[in-house]
Every structure is written in C-alpha cells, then in structure tokens.
VEXDREN-2710 file (C-alpha; in Angstrom, 1 decimal):
% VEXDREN-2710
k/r/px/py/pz
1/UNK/0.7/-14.4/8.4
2/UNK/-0.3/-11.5/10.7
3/UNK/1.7/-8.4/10.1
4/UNK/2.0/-7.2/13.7
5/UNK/4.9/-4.7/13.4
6/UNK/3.0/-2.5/11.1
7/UNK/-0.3/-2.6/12.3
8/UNK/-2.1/1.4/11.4
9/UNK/-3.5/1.9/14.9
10/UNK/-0.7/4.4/15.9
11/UNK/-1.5/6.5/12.4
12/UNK/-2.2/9.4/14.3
13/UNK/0.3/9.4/16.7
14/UNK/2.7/9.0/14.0
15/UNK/2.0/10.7/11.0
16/UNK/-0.8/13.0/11.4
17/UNK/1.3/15.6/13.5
18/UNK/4.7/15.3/11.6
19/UNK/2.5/15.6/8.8
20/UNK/3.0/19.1/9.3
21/UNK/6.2/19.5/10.4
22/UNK/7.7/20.2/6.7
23/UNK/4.7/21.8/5.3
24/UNK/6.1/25.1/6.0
25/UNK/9.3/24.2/3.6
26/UNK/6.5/23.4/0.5
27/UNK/5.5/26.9/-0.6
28/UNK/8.1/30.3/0.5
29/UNK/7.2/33.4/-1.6
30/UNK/9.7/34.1/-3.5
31/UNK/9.7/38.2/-3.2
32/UNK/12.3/39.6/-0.6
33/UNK/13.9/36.1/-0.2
34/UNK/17.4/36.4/1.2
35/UNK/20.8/35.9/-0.3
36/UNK/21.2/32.0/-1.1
37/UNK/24.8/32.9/0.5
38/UNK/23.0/33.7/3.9
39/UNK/21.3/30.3/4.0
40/UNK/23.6/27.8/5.7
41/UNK/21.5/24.5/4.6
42/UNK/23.1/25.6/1.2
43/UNK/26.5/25.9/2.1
44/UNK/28.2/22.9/0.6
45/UNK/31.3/22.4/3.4
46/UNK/28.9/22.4/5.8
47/UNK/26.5/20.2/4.1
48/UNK/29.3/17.8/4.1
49/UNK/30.5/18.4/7.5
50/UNK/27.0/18.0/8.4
51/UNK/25.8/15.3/6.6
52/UNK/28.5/12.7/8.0
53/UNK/27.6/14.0/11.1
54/UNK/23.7/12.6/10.3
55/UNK/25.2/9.7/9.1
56/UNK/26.5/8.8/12.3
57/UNK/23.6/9.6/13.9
58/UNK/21.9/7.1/11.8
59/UNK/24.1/5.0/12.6
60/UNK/23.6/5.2/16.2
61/UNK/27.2/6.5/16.4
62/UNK/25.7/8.8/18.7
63/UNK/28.9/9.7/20.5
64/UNK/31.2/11.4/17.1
65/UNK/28.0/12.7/15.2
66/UNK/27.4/14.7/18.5
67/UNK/31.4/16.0/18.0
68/UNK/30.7/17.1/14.5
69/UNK/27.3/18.8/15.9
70/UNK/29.3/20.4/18.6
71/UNK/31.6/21.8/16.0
72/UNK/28.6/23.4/14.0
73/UNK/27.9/25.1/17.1
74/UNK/31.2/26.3/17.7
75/UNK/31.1/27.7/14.5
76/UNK/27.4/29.2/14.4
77/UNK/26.8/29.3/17.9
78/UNK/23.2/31.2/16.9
79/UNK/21.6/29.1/14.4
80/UNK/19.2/26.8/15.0
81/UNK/20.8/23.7/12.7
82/UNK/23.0/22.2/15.6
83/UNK/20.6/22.2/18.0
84/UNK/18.1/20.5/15.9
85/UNK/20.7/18.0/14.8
86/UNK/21.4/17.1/18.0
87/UNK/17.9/17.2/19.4
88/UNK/16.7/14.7/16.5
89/UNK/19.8/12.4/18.0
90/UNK/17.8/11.9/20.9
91/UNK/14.6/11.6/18.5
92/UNK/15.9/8.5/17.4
93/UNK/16.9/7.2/20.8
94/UNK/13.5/7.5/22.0
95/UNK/12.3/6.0/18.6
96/UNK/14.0/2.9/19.4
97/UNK/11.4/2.1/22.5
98/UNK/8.9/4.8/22.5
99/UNK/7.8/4.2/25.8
100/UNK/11.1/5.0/27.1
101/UNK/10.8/8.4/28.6
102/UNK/15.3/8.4/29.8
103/UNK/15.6/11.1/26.9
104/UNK/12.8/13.3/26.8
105/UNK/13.8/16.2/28.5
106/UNK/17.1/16.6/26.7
107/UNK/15.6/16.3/23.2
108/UNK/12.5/18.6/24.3
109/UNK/16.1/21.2/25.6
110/UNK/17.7/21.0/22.4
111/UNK/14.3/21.9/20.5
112/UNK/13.5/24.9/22.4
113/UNK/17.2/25.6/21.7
114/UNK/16.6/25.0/18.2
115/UNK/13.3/26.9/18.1
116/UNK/14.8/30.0/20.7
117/UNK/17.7/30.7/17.3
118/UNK/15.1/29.9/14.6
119/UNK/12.6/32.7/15.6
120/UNK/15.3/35.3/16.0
121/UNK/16.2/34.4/12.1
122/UNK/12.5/35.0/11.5
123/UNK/11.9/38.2/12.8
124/UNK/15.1/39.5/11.4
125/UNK/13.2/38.0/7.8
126/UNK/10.1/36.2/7.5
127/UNK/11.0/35.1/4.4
128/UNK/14.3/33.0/5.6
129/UNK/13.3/29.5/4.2
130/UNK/15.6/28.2/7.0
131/UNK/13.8/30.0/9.9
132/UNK/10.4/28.5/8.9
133/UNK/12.4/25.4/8.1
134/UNK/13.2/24.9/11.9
135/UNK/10.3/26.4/13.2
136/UNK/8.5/24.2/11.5
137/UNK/10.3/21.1/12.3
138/UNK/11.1/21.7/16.2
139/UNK/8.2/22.5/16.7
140/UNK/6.5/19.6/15.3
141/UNK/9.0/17.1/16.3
142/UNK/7.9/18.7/19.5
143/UNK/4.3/17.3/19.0
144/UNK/5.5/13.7/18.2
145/UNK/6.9/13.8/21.3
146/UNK/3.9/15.2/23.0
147/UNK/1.4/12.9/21.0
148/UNK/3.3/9.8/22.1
149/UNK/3.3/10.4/25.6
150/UNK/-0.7/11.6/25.3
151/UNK/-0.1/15.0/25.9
152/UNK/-2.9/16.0/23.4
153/UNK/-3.2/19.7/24.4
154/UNK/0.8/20.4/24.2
155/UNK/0.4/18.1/21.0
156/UNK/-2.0/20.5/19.6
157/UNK/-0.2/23.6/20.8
158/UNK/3.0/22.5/19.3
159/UNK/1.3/21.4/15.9
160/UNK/-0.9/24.9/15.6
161/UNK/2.8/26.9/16.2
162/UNK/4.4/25.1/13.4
163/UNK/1.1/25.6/11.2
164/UNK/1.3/29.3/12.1
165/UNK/4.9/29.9/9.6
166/UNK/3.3/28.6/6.9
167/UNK/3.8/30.8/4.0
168/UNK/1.8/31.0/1.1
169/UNK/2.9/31.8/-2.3
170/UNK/4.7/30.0/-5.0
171/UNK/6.9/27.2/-4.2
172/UNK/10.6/28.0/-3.7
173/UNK/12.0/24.7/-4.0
174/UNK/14.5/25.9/-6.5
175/UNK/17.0/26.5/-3.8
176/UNK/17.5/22.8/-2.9
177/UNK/16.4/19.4/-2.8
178/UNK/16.1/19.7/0.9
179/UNK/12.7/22.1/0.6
180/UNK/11.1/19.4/-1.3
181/UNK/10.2/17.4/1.4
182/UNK/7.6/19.7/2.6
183/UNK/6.1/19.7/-0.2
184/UNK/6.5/16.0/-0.9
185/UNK/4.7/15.0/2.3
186/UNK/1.9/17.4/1.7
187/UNK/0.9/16.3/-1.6
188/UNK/0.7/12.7/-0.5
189/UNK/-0.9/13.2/3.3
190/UNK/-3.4/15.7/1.4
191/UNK/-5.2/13.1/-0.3
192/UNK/-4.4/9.9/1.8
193/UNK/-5.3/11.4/5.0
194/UNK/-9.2/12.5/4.1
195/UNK/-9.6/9.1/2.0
196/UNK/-8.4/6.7/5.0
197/UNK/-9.8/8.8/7.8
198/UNK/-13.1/10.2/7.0
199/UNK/-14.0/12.1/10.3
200/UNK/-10.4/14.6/9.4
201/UNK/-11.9/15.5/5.9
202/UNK/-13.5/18.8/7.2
203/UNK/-10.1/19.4/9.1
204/UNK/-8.6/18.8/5.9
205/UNK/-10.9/21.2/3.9
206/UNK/-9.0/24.2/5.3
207/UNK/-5.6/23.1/3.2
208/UNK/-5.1/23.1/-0.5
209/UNK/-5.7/20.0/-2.1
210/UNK/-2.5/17.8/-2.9
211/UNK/-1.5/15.3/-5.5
212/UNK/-0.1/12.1/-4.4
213/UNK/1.7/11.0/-7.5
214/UNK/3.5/14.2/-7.2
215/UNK/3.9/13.4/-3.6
216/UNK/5.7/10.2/-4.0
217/UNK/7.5/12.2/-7.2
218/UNK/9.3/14.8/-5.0
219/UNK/10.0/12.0/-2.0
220/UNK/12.1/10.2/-4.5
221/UNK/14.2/13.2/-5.7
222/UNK/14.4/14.1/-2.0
223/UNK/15.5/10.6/-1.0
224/UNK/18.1/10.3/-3.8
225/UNK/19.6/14.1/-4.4
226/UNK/19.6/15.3/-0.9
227/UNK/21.9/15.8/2.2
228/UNK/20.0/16.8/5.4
229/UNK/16.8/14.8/4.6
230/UNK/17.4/11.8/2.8
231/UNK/17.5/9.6/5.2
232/UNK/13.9/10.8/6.4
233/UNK/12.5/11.1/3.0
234/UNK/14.2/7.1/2.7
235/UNK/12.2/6.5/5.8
236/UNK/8.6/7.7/4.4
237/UNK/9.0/6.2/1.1
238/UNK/9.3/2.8/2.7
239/UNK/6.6/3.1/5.0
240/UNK/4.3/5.1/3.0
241/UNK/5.0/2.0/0.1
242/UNK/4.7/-0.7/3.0
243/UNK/2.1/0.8/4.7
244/UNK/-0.2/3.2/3.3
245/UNK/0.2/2.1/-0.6
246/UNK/0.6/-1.9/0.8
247/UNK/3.3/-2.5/-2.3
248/UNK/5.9/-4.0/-0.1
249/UNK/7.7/-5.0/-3.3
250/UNK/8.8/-1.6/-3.1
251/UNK/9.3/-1.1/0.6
252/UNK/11.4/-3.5/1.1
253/UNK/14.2/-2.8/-1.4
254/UNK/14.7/0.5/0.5
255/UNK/14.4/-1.3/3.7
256/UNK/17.4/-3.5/2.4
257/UNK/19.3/0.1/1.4
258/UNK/18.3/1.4/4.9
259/UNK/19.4/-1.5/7.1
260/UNK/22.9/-2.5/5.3
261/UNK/23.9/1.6/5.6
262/UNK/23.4/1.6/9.2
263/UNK/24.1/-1.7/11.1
264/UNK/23.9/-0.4/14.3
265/UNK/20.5/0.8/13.8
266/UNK/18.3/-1.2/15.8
267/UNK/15.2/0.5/14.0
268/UNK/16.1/-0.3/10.9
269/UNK/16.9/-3.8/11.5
270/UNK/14.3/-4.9/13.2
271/UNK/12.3/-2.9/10.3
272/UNK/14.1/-5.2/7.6
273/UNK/14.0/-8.5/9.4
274/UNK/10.2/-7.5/9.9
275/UNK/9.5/-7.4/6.4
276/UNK/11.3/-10.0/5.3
277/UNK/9.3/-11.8/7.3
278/UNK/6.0/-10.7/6.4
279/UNK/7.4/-11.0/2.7
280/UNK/8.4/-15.0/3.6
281/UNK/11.9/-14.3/2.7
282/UNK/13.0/-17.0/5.6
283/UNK/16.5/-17.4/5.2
284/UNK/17.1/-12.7/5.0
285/UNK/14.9/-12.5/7.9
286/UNK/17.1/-15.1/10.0
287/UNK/20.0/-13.6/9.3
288/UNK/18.6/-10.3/10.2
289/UNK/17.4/-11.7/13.8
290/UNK/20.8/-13.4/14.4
291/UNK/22.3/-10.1/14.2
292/UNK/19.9/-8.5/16.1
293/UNK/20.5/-11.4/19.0
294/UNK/24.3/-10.8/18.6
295/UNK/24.4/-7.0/19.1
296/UNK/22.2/-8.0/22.3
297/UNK/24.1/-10.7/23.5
298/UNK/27.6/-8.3/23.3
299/UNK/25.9/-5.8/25.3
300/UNK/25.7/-3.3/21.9
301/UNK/23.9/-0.2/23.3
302/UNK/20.1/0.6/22.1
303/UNK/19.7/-3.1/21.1
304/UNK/17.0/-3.9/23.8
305/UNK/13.9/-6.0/24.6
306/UNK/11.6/-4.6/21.8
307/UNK/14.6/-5.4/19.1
308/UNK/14.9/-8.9/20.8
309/UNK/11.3/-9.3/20.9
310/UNK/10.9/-9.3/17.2
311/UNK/14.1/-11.0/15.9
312/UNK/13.2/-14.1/19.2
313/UNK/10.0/-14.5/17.6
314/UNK/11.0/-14.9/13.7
315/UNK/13.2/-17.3/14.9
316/UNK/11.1/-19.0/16.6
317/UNK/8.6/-19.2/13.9
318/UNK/11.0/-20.2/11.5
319/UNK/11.9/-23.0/13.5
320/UNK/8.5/-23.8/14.0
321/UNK/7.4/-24.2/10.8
322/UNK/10.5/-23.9/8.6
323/UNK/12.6/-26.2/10.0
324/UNK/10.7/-28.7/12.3
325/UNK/12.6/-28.1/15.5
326/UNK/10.3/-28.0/18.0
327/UNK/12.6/-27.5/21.2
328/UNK/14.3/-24.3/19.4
329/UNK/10.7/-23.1/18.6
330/UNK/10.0/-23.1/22.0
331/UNK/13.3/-21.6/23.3
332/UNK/12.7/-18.2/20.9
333/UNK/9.3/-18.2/22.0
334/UNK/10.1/-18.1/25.5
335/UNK/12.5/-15.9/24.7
336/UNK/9.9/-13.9/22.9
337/UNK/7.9/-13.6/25.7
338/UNK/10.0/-13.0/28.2
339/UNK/11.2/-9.8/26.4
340/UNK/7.8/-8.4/26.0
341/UNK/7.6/-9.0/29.8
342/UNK/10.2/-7.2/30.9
343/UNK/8.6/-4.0/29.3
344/UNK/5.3/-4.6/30.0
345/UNK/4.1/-4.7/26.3
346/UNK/1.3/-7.0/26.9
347/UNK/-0.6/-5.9/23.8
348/UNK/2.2/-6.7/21.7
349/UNK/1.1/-9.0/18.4
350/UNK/4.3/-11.2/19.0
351/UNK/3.3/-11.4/22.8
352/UNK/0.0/-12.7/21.9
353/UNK/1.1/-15.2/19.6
354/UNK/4.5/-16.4/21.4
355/UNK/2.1/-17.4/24.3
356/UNK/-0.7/-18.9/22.1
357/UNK/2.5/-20.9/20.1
358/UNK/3.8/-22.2/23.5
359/UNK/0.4/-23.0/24.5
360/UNK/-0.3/-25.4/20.9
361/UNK/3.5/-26.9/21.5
362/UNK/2.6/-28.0/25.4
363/UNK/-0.5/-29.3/24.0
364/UNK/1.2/-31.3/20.9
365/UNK/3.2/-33.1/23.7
366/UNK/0.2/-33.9/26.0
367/UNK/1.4/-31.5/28.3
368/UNK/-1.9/-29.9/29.1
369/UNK/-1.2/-28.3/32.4
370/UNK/1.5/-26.1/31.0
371/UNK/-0.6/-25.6/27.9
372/UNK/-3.0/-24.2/30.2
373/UNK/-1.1/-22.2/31.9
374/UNK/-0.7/-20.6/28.3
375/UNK/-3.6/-20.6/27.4
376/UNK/-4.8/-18.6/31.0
377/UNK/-2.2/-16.1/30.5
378/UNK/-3.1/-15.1/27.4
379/UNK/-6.6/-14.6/28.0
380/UNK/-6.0/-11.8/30.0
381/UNK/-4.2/-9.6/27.0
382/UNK/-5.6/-10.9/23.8
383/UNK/-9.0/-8.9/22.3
384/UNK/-12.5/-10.3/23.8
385/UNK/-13.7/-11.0/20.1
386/UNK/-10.1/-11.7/18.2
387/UNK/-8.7/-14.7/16.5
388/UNK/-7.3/-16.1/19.0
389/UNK/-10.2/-16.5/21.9
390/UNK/-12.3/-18.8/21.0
391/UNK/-9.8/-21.5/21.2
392/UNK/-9.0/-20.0/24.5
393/UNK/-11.9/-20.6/25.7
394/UNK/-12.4/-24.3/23.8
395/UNK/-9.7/-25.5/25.3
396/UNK/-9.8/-24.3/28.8
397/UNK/-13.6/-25.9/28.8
398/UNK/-12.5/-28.9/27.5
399/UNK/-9.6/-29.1/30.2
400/UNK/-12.2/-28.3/32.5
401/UNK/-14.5/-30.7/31.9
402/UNK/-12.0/-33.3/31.6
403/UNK/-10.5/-32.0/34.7
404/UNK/-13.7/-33.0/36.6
405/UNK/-14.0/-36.4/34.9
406/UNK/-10.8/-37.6/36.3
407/UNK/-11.8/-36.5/39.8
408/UNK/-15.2/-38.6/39.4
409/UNK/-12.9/-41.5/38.2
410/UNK/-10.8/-41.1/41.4
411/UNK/-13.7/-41.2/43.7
END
C-alpha cells in the first residue's frame, strides 16, 4: 500500500531548518548563568497556567488558550513567552493546510514580538537560557515559515540568526526538562541528516558530531517529564519513529496518545487515521475518517479539504477492498477527489489514486467512456515514468484503437 501522507520529499522544508531552532537550548555555559528565580520557564504557576493554555492550543481551542496567553502578557508584558505562545497558535493553523497563507502575517507579528523582548533579555545577559531559548525558536519558526512559502534567502537569514546564539560550553540542561530538547534533536539530526542526505555532509562538518541513541534518549524524557515542549517533543518522536527510523510499531502508539488528547486536532487525526491505514488497522482508521467527516459535515472550524481528502479516500478504499461495496467506493472517491480539487493539490498521492480507482471501477462496469475520462485526467498530474502510466497509456490505446474499429463497422 503506498504511503502517500508521509512521503520524505518535503524533508527539507520541514526539518532541516527547525532542526536548528532548539540547538541553542542543547549547550548554555554554565559560568555567570542567572538566578533559576529570574527564569520564568521555571516558574511552576506559570508553567501550569501556561501549559493549559498549550493544551488548548493543541487542541485547537484557539479562542481560551489565546485568554490565558493574553493573561501572561498582562502579567509580563516584556517577555518574549506570550508572544511566542501565541505566534505558534497561528503555527499550527497554518500547519493544518500549508498552502494557506490567511495567517502568515499575524504569526510572522507575534514572532518579531517574541524576538523584539527576547534580545532585550540577551543583551541584559547573554547567558539567559531563556533569551537564547526564544531567539532561537522565533527565529527559526520564522524560517519554516519562510522555507514553505520558498522564500529561500529570508529562510536562510532567519536560520543563520538563530545559529548565531548558539553557545558553546557544557550542557545546562540541569535546569529543566524543557532545554533538553535542543539537545535531543541535535543528537539525532547530527547523524541522520549527513547519512540520508549526502551532499549536506560538508555543511554538517562545521557542527559537533551527535549521538542518535542519545537523541531519541533525551526526546523521550522531554516528551514524558516536560510542560512547554512535550507536545513537540510527542510530535518528533512519532515522526522521527514513522519516518526516519520506519518502526511504525512505535509511531503509532504515540500517534494514538496524540490524537485521543486533542480531538479537535485535525493534524493529529488525519495523522492517526493515516497510519492506521498504512499499518492495515481497517476498522481504527474508519473510525478515525468518520470523525474526521463529522467535524466537517458540522461545519467544525480547521476541518477542511486536505483533512477530508485523507479520511474520503480511506474510506473509500476500505469499501473498496474491505467490504465489497462498490457504489460507496466510488462515492469516497469522488469525494476524494473533489476535495483535492477544490485546493488545487493535483500532485496529491490520494488525488492520483482516487482518479486511477474511479477510472478501474468505470471500467469493471463496461463504462469505458467515463473510465476514459479518468484515465485522461490523470495523465496530466501523475509522473511521466510512475506506476501508474503505463496503464494510462494501455488503456487509452486500446480505447483508441477500438474507438476506430467501431467507426469502420459503422461505415
């Protein structure tokens, strides 16, 4: 079964610059290091205050984690944390359709907010963990941003200003779980970067070598002991498992954690049902896709085309080949591809293979005029020398050449 929804082609775009947006966090020197009082990450009311607030945000309860934000700002109106918080609200809005562009400016606002208090904490003491912290992290949340809309010379600027506060000395993790994840990602993207892309290994020869056992180590005490991060550090372990490590045994456990905690997060369903899928587990990835459907249906905000995209084509292909319906296969994929249509993702896997599925159903019922149809529309988006053309191109010469038969039979 192809996995479509996890294909490595956007590696770059993805990981590459937010590799370094914790690196900062993985190695503070310790001398002159400020009161742990002074460092608000570590103030426990307001990791709790905070932390529901992220919750919610997870959550996509976009509209009370932004109150409890508000109220960090209210009472630190000059520190970077509720800017960022509210900034990487509108990080996962636009994670939800990427090519969505409604809430770029207000996230890019609240980072330069964000990055405007963090560098006045720095030059007051370049040895605040929590000023490199969010100069680190705006800034390369910044290149994300940049790198997904190809803007490859902001991309680079933003990704060479959160290089510039690394520190070097011994790691100061000591203070919290939180400054782990720097270090976490490091070790792992160290060594899995310069093995899996070999033309970034002289890149890569300027930065100490990492460790990715330890890597994968420090991402699980992040992901479990934790307030600000664990969510994220949730979110790398799954794909680094999925993806990079391919042991979606483990992947998808977290997956499970990640989409019962937050419902309403259309990312993290689709996520789930997605694996499930690939994973054949039929009956979780329906249910999944149902829900999906049903947020949709009820008008459930940030449940949109590229959610109903992948839970209409599960179902379809569960109908299709788990149960034997034939008319519902053909209603999901429609469905299927009607959603990848309305946002113009034509190189979508699911697009490709709703159309080629419709085409082999029309054909199964002798209906070769629709199946050609099909057939002609998706050989204008699927790759010249993929899977799927040369039965493209069978088929529309055979209809062809029976095509011009009948008309000799006519005459």
């Amino acid at each position: 079964m192809n996995n479509y929804f996890f294909k490595k082609k956007y590696f770059l775009t993805w990981f590459l610059v937010p590799f370094f947006i914790f690196i900062s966090l993985w190695s503070f020197a310790q001398e002159e290091i400020i009161d742990k009082k002074e460092i608000l990450l570590l103030n426990r009311a307001i990791e709790i205050l905070a932390t529901e607030g992220v919750n919610q945000m997870y959550n996509f309860d976009f509209v009370r984690a932004e109150q409890r934000f508000q109220y960090l700002k209210q009472l630190y109106p000059e520190h970077p944390l509720a800017y960022f918080l509210m900034g990487l609200g509108y990080w996962w809005r636009i994670m939800v359709n990427t090519d969505n562009q409604e809430y770029d400016d207000i996230f890019l606002a609240y980072m330069d907010s964000s990055l405007t208090f963090a560098h006045r904490l720095y030059n007051q003491n370049k040895n605040n963990p929590e000023a490199s912290f969010f100069l680190s992290a705006a800034y390369g949340f910044k290149g994300r941003l940049y790198a997904e809309r190809k803007q490859w010379t902001k991309a680079a600027l933003a990704g060479n200003n959160a290089l510039a506060y690394l520190k070097h000395g011994k790691q100061y993790s000591d203070l919290s779980p939180e400054f782990k994840f720097g270090d976490a990602l490091y070790n792992y993207y160290s060594v899995w970067i310069p093995k899996n892309y070999p033309s970034l290994r002289p890149l890569m020869l300027f930065f100490k070598k990492g460790n990715k056992e330890l890597g994968l180590q420090l991402l699980h005490e992040v992901a479990n002991n934790s307030f600000y991060t664990r969510t994220e550090a949730q979110y790398f372990l799954m794909r680094i498992y999925h993806v990079e490590e391919e042991m979606p045994e483990k992947a998808l456990p977290i997956a499970e954690y990640l989409s019962r905690t937050f419902p309403n997060n259309p990312f993290f369903q689709r996520y789930y049902a997605a694996m499930c899928f690939s994973q054949s587990q039929f009956a979780e990835a329906e249910r999944v896709a149902r829900h999906i459907l049903e947020k949709i249906e009820t008008g459930t905000r940030y449940y949109e085309e590229v959610s109903g995209r992948y839970a209409c084509y599960i179902l379809a292909y569960i109908y299709r080949y788990q149960k034997n319906d034939r008319a519902n296969a053909k209603l999901y994929y429609t469905r299927a591809m009607n959603y990848a249509e309305q946002i113009k993702a034509y190189d979508s896997g699911y697009y490709h293979s709703s159309l080629m599925s419709l085409a082999r159903i029309a054909k199964e019922e002798k209906d070769f005029e629709t199946a050609k149809q099909f057939y002609e529309k998706a050989k204008k988006y699927v790759e010249k020398k993929g899977n799927y053309r040369k039965e493209i191109d069978d088929f529309l010469k055979e209809y062809k050449k029976n095509a011009k038969n009948a008309k000799k039979v006519r005459k």
